[in-house]
PyMOL commands that place a pseudoatom at each C-alpha (Angstrom):
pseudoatom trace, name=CA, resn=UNK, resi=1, chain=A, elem=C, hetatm=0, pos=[0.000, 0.000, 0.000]
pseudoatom trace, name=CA, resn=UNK, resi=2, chain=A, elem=C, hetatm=0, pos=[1.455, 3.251, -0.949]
pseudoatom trace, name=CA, resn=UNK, resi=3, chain=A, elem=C, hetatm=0, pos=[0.663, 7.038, 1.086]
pseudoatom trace, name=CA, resn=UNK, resi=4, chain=A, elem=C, hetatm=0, pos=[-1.105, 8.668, -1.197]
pseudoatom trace, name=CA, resn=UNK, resi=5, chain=A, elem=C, hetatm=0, pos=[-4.109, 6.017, -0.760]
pseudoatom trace, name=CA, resn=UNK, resi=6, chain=A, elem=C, hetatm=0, pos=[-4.245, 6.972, 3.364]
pseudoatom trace, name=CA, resn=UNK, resi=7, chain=A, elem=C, hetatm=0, pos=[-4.977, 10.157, 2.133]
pseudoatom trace, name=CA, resn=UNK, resi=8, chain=A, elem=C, hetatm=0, pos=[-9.086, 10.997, 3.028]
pseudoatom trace, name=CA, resn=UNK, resi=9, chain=A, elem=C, hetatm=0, pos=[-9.298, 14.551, 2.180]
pseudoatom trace, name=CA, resn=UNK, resi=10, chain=A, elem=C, hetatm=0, pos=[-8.271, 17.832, 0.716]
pseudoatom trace, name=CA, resn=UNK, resi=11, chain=A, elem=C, hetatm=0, pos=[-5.148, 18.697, 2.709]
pseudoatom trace, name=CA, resn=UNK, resi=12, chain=A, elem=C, hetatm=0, pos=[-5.744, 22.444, 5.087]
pseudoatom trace, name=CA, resn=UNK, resi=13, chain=A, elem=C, hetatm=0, pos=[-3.339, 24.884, 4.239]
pseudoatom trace, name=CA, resn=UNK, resi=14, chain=A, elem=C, hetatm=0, pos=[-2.748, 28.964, 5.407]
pseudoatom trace, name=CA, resn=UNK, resi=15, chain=A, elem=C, hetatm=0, pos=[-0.370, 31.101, 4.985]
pseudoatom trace, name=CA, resn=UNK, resi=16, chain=A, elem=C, hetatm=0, pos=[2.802, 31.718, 8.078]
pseudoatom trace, name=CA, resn=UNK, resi=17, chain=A, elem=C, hetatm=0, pos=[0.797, 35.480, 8.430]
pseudoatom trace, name=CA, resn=UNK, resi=18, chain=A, elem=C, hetatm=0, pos=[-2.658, 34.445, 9.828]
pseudoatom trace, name=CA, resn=UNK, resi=19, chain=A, elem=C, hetatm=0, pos=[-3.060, 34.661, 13.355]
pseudoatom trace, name=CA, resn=UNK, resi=20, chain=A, elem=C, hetatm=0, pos=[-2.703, 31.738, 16.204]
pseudoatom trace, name=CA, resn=UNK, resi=21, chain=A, elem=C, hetatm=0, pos=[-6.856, 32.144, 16.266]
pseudoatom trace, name=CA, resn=UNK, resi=22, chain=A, elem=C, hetatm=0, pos=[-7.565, 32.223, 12.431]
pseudoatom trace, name=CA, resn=UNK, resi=23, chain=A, elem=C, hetatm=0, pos=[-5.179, 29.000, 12.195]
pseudoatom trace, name=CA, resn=UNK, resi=24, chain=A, elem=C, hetatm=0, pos=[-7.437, 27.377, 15.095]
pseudoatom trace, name=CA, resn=UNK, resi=25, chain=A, elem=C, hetatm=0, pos=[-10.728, 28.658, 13.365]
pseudoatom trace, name=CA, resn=UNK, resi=26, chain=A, elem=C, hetatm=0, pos=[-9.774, 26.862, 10.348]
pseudoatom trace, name=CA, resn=UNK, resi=27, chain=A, elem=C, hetatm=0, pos=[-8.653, 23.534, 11.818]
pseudoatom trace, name=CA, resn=UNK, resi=28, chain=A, elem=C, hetatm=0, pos=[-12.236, 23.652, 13.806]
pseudoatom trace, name=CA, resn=UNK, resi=29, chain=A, elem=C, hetatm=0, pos=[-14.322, 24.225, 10.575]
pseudoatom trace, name=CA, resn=UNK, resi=30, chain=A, elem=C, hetatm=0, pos=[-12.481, 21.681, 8.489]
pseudoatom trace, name=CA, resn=UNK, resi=31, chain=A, elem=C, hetatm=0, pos=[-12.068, 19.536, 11.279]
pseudoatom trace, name=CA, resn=UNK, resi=32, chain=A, elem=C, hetatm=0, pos=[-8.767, 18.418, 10.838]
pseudoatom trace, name=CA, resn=UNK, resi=33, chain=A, elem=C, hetatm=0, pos=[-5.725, 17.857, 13.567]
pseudoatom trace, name=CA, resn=UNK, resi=34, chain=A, elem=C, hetatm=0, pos=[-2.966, 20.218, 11.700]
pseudoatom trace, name=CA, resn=UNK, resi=35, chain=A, elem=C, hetatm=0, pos=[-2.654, 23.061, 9.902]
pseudoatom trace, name=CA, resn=UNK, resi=36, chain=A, elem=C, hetatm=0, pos=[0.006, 23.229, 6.685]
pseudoatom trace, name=CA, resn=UNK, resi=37, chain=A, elem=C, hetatm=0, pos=[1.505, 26.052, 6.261]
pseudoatom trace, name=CA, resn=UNK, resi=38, chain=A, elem=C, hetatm=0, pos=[2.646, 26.728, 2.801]
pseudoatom trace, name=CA, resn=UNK, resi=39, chain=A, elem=C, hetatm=0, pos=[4.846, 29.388, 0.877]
pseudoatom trace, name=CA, resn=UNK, resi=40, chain=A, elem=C, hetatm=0, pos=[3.334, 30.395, -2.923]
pseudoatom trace, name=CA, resn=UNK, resi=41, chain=A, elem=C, hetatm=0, pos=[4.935, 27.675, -4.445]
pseudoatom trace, name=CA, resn=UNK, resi=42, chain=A, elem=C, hetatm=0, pos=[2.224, 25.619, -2.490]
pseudoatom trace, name=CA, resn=UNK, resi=43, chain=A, elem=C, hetatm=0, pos=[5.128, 24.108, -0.379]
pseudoatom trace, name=CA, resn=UNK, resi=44, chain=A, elem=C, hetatm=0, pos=[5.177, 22.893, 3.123]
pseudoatom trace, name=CA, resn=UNK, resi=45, chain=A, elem=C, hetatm=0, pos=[7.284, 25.107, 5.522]
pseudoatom trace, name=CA, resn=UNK, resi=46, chain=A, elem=C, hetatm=0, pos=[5.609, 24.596, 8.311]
pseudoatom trace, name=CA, resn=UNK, resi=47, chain=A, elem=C, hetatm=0, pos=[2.715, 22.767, 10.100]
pseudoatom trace, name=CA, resn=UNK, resi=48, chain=A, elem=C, hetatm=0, pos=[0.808, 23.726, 13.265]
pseudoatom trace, name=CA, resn=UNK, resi=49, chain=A, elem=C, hetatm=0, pos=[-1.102, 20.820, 15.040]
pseudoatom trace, name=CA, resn=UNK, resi=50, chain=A, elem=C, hetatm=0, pos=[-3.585, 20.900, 17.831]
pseudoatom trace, name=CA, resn=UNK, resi=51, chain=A, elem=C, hetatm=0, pos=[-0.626, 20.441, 20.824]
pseudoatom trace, name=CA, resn=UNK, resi=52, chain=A, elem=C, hetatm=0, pos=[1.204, 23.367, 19.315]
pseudoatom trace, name=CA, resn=UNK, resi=53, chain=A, elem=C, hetatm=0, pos=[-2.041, 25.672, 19.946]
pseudoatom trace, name=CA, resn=UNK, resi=54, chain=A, elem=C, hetatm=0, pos=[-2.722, 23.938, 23.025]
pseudoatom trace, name=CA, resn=UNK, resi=55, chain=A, elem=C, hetatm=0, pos=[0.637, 24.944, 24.183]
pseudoatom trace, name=CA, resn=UNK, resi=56, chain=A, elem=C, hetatm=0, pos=[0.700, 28.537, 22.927]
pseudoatom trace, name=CA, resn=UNK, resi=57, chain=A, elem=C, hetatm=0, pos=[-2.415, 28.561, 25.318]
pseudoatom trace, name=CA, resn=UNK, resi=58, chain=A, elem=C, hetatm=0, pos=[-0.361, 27.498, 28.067]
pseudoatom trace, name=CA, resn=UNK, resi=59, chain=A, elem=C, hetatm=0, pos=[2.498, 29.462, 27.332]
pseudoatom trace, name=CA, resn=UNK, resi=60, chain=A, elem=C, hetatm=0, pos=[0.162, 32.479, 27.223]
pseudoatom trace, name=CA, resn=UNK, resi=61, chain=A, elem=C, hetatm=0, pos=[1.060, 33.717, 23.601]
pseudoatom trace, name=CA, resn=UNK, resi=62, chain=A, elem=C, hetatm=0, pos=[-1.223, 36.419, 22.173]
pseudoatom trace, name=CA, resn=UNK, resi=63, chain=A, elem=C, hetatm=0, pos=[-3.840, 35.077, 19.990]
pseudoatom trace, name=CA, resn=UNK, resi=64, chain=A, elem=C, hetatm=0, pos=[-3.131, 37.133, 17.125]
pseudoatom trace, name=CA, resn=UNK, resi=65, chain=A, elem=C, hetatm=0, pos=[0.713, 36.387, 16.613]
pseudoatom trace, name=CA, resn=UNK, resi=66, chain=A, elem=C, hetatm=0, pos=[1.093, 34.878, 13.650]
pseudoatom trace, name=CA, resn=UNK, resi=67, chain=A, elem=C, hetatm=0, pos=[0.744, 31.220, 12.869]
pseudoatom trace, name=CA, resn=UNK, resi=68, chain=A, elem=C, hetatm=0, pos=[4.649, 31.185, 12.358]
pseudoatom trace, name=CA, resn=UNK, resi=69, chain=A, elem=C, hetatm=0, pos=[6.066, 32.117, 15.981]
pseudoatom trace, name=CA, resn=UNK, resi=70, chain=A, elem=C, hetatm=0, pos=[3.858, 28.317, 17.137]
pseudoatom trace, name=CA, resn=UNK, resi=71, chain=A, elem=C, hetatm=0, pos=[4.605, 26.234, 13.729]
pseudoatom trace, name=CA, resn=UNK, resi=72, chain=A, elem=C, hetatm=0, pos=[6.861, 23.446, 13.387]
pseudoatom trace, name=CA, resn=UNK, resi=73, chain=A, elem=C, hetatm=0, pos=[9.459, 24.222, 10.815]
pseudoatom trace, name=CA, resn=UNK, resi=74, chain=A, elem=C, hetatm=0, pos=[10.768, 22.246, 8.333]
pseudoatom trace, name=CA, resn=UNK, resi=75, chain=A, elem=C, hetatm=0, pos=[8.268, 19.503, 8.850]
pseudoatom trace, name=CA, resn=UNK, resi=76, chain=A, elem=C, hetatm=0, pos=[8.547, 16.124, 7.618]
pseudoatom trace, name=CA, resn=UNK, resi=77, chain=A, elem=C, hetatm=0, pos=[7.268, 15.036, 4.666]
pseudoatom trace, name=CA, resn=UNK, resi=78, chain=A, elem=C, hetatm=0, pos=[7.133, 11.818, 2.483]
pseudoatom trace, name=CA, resn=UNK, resi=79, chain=A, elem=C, hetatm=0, pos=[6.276, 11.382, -1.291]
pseudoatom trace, name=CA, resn=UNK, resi=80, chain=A, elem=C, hetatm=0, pos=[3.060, 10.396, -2.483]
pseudoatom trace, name=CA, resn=UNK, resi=81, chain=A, elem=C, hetatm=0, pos=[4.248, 6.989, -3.988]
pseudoatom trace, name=CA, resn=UNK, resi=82, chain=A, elem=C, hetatm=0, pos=[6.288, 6.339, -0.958]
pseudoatom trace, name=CA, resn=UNK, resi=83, chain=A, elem=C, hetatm=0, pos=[5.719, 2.786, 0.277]
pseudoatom trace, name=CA, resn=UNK, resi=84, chain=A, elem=C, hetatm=0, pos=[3.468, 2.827, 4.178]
pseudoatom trace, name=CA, resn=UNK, resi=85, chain=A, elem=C, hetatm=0, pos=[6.369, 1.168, 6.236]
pseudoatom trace, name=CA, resn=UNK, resi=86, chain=A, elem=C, hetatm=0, pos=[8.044, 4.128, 4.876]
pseudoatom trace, name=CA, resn=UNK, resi=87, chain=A, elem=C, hetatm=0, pos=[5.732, 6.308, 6.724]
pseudoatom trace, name=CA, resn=UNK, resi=88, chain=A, elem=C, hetatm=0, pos=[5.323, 3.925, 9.831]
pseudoatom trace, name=CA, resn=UNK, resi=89, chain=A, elem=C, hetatm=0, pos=[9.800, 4.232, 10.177]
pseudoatom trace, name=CA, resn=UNK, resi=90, chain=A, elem=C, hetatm=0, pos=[9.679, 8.379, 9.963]
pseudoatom trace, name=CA, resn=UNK, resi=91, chain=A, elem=C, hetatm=0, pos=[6.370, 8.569, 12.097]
pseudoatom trace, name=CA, resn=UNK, resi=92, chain=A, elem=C, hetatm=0, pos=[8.219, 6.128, 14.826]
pseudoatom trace, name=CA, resn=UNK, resi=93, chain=A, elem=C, hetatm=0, pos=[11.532, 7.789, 14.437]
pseudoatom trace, name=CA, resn=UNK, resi=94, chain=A, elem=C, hetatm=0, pos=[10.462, 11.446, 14.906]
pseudoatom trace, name=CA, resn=UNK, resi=95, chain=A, elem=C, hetatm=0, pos=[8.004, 10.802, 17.093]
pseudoatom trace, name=CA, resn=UNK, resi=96, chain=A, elem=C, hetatm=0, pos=[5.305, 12.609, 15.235]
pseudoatom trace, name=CA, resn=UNK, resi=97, chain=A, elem=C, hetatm=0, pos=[1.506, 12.618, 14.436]
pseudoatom trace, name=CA, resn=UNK, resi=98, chain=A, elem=C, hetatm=0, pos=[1.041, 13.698, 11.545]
pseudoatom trace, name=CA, resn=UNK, resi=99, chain=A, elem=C, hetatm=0, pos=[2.939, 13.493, 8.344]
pseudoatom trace, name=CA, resn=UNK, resi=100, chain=A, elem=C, hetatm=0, pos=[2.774, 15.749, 4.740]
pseudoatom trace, name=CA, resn=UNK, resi=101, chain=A, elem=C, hetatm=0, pos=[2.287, 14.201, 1.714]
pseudoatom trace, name=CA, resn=UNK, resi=102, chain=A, elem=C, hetatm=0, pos=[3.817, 15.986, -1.672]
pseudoatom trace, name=CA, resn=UNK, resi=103, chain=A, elem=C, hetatm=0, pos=[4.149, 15.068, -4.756]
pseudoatom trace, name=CA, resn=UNK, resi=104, chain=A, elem=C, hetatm=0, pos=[7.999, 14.914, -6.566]
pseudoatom trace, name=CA, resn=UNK, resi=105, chain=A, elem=C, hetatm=0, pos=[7.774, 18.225, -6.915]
pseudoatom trace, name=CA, resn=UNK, resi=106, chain=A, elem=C, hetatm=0, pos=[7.688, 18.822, -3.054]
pseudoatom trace, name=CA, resn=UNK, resi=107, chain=A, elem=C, hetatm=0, pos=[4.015, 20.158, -3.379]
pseudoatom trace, name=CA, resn=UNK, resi=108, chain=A, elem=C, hetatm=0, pos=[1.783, 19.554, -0.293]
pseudoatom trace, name=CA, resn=UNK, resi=109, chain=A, elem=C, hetatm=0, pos=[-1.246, 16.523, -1.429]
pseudoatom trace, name=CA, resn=UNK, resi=110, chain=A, elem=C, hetatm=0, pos=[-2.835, 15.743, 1.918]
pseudoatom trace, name=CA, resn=UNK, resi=111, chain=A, elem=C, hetatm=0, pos=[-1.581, 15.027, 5.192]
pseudoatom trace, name=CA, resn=UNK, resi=112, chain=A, elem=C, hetatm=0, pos=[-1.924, 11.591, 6.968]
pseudoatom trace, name=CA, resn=UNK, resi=113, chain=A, elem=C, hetatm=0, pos=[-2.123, 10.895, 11.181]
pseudoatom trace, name=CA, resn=UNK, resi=114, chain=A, elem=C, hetatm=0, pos=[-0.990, 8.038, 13.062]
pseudoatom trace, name=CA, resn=UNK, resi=115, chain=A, elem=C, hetatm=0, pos=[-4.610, 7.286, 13.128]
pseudoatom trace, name=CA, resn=UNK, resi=116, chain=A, elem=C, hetatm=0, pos=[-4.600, 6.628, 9.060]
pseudoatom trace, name=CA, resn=UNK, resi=117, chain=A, elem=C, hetatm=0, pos=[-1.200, 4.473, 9.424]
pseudoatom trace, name=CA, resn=UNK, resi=118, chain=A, elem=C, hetatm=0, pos=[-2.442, 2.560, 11.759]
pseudoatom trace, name=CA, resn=UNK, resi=119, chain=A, elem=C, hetatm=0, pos=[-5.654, 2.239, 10.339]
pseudoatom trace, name=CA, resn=UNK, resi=120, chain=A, elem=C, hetatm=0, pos=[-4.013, 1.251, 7.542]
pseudoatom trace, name=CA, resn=UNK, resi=121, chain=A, elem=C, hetatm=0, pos=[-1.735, -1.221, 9.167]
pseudoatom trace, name=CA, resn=UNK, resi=122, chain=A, elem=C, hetatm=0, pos=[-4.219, -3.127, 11.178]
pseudoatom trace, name=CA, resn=UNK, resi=123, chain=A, elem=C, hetatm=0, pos=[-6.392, -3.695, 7.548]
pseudoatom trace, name=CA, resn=UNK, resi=124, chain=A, elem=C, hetatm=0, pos=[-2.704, -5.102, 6.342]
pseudoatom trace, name=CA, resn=UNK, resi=125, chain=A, elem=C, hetatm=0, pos=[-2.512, -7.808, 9.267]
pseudoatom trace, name=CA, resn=UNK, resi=126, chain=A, elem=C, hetatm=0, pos=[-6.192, -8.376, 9.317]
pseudoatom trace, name=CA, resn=UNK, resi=127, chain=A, elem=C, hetatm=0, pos=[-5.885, -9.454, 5.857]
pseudoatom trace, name=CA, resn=UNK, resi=128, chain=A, elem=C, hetatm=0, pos=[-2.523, -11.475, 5.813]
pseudoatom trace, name=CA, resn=UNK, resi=129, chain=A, elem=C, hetatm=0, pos=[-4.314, -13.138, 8.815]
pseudoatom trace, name=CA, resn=UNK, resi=130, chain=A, elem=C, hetatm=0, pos=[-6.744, -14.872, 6.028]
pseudoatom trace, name=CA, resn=UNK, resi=131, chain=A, elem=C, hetatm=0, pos=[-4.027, -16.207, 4.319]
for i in range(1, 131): cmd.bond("trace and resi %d" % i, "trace and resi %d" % (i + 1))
show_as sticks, trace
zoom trace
């Protein structure tokens, strides 16, 4: 099973310049875990997750800072055709939730969550069970 088919749905993306509360807003309406943050080339250079907000709470940061003083930068990413196991190794080894997808151009496609992989992993050994 390749990446690309854990993907469910459109991925989120802003801009680093919207505020902590406009990046929450969105992740509320579209129901989703992170944020992407992309440059105009449509390029990941950053991503802002629900424990990064919850800890600019904590940390008292002003609401309307911009997205970029909370994001993660540089975030991981794997390519679209990348094989799952691939995705299960860099999830495990940097200890993260969620993970970009791009295309070989480097351009954002979705975003999958541990949840995905290891919804995706438990339908794997389900079905090698059967054979």
């Amino acid at each position: 099973m390749i990446v690309s088919q854990l993907i469910t749905k459109k991925p989120v993306i802003a801009s680093k310049d919207i505020s902590i509360r406009e990046a929450a807003k969105i992740m509320k309406k579209e129901e989703v875990g992170s944020l992407v943050i992309v440059d105009k080339d449509y390029k990941a250079i950053g991503i802002v997750t629900e424990r990064d907000l919850l800890y600019a709470i904590a940390d008292e940061i002003p609401l309307d800072k911009p997205v970029s003083e909370i994001m993660s930068q540089n975030p991981v990413t794997i390519e679209e055709n990348s094989d799952i196991s691939e995705a299960v190794a860099l999830m495990t080894s940097r200890e993260i939730r969620h993970l970009i997808v791009v295309d070989h151009d480097g351009k954002v496609k979705g975003v999958i969550s541990i949840r995905d992989v290891a919804r995706a992993v438990g339908a794997i050994a389900l079905d090698l069970a059967f054979w």
